[in-house]
C-alpha positions as CSV (number, residue, x, y, z in Angstrom):
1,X,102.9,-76.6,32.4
2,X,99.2,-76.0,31.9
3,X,96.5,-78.6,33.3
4,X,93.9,-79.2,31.0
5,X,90.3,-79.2,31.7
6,X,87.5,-80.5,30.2
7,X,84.5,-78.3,28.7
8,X,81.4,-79.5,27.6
9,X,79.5,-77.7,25.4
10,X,76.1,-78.6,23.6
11,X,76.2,-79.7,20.0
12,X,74.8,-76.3,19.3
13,X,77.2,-74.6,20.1
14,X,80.1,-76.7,19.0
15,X,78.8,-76.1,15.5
16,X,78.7,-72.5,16.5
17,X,82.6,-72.7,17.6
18,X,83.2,-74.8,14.4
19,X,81.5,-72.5,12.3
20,X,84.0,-69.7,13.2
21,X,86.5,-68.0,10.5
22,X,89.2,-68.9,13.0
23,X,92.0,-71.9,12.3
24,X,92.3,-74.3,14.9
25,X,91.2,-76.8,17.6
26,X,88.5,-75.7,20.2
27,X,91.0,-74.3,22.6
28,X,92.7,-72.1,20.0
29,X,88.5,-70.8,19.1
30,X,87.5,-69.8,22.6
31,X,90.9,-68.2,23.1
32,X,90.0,-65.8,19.9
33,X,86.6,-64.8,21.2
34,X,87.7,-63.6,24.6
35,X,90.7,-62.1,23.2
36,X,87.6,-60.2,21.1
37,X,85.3,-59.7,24.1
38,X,88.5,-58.1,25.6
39,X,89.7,-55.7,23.4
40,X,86.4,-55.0,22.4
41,X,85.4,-53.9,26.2
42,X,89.1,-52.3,26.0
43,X,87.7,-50.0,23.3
44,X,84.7,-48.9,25.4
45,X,86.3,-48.7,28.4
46,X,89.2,-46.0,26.6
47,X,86.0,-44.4,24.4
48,X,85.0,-43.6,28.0
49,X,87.8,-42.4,29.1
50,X,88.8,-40.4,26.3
51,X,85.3,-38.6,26.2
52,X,85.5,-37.7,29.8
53,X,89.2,-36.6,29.5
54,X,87.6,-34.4,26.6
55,X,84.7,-33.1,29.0
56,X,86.8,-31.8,31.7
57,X,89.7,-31.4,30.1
58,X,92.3,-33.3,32.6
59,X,92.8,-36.5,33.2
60,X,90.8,-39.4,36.1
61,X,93.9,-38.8,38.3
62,X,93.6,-34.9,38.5
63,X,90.1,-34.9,38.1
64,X,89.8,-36.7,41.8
65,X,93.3,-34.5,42.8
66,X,91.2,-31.3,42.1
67,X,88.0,-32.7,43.9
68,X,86.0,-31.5,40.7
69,X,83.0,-33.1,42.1
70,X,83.3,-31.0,45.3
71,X,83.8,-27.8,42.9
72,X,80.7,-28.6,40.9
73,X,78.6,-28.9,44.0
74,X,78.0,-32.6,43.7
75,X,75.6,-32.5,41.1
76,X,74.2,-35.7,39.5
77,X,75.7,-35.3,36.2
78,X,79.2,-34.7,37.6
79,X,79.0,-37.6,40.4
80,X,77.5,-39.7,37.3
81,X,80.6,-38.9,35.1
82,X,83.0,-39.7,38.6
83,X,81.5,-43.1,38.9
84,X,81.4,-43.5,35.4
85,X,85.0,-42.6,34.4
86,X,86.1,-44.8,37.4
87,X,84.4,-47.7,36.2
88,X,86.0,-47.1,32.9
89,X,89.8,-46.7,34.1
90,X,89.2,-49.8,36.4
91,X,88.3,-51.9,33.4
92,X,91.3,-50.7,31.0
93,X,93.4,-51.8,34.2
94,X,91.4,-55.4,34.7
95,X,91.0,-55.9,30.7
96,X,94.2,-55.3,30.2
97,X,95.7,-57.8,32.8
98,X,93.3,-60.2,31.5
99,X,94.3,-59.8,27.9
100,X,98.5,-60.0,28.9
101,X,97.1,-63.4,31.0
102,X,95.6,-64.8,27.8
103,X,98.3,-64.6,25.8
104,X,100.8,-66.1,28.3
């Protein structure tokens, strides 16, 4: 069983949250928006990912397995596109666990 706990919000904002084109109680509101805010960073995080996979032309995994960083001489844009790309497939990972947990 879930414990509840209480949120307080301004009145601002509750009209905000009441004001949404989503049915039901608060709980059921603020559930919809991160849902939102979740897939929505999903989508970057993959837009990422798929652009870089695009770039190079292999995937994260063999991109770090072929030390194409190394290869390029360590130049900014490649080290950029490394941190970049890792940021990326770390959020698909986190914003997908987040997204199974909010449905649960």
């Amino acid at each position: 069983m879930m414990s509840q706990a209480t949120l307080a919000v301004s009145e601002r904002i509750a009209q905000h949250l009441a004001n949404l084109p989503v049915e039901g109680d608060t709980d059921h509101k603020l559930r919809a928006l991160l849902e939102a805010e979740y897939r929505r960073r999903l989508s970057r995080y993959s837009l990422t990912d798929r652009l870089l996979r695009e770039k190079y032309g292999l995937s994260f995994e063999e991109f770090e397995r072929q030390k194409i960083t190394a290869q390029r001489n360590y130049s900014w844009e490649v080290e950029s596109d490394a941190v970049e790309w890792d940021l990326a497939i770390s959020g698909i990972q986190s914003t997908q666990r987040r997204l199974i947990e909010l449905s649960e």
